[in-house]
N, C-alpha and C positions, 0 to 999 in steps of 0.2 A: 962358593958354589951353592946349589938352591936344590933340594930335593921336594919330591911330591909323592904323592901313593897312588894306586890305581884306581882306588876309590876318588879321588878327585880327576881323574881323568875318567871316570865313566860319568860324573858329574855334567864334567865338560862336554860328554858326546849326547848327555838329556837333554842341556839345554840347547846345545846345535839342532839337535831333534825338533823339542818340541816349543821351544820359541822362534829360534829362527828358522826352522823348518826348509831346514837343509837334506839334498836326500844323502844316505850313506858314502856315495863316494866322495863329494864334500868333506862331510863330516872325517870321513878316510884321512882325508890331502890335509885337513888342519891337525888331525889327534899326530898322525907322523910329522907334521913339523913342528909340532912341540916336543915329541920325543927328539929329534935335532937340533933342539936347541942346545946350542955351546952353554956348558956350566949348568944345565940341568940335569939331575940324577930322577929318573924314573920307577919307583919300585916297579920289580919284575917287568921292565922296560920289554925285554924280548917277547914273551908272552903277550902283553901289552899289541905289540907289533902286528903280532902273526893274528890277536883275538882282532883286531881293524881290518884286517884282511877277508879273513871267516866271515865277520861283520857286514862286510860293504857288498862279498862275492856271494855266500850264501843265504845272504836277508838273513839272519839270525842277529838277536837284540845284542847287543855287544855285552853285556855280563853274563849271559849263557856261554856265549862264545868264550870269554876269558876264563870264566869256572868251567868249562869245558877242555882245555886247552889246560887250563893249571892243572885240571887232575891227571891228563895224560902225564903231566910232569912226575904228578907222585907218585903216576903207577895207577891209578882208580881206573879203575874200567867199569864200572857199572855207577849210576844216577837216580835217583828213588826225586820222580818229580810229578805235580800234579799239572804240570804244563809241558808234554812230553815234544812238541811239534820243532822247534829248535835245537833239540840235547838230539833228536833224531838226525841230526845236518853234521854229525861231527865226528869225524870218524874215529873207529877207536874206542867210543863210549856206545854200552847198552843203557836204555832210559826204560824205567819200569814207573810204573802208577804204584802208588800206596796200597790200593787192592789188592795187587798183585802177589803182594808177599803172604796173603792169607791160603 
């Protein structure tokens, strides 16, 4: 069996981006049939899933989406980002600018 990280599969969704410039739902239909592929272990495969979803449905970059979606996992509800326009698409999560906190 063959494992990979999500970090190589947000890899895989750059370069579908930005070389072969594919739009997200593309990108969608390939990153899920790699997570189906027989004998491949996907860390946090399920997150993984649901962040290509987010991804493709609400134009959010797909590692907002993932770091979005992991921290519902752990419970985080709030996001301290100076790119607040995507962390805004996810529900569940408040996104504050760094000023903010002063």
């Amino acid at each position: 069996s063959l494992e990979t990280s999500a970090l190589t599969i947000a890899e895989i969704v750059w370069t579908l981006e930005s070389y072969y410039k594919l739009e997200p739902m593309d990108v969608q239909d390939r990153i899920l049939a790699i997570l189906n592929t027989p004998g491949l272990q996907v860390e946090h495969a399920d997150v993984v899933a649901r962040a290509m979803i987010l991804y493709a449905d609400a134009k959010i970059d797909f590692v907002d989406a993932f770091n979005g979606l992991w921290m519902q996992e752990k419970g985080i509800t709030s996001a301290l980002s100076f790119d607040t326009k995507h962390f805004e698409r996810i529900p569940r999560i408040s996104v504050y600018l760094p000023q903010d906190l002063n």
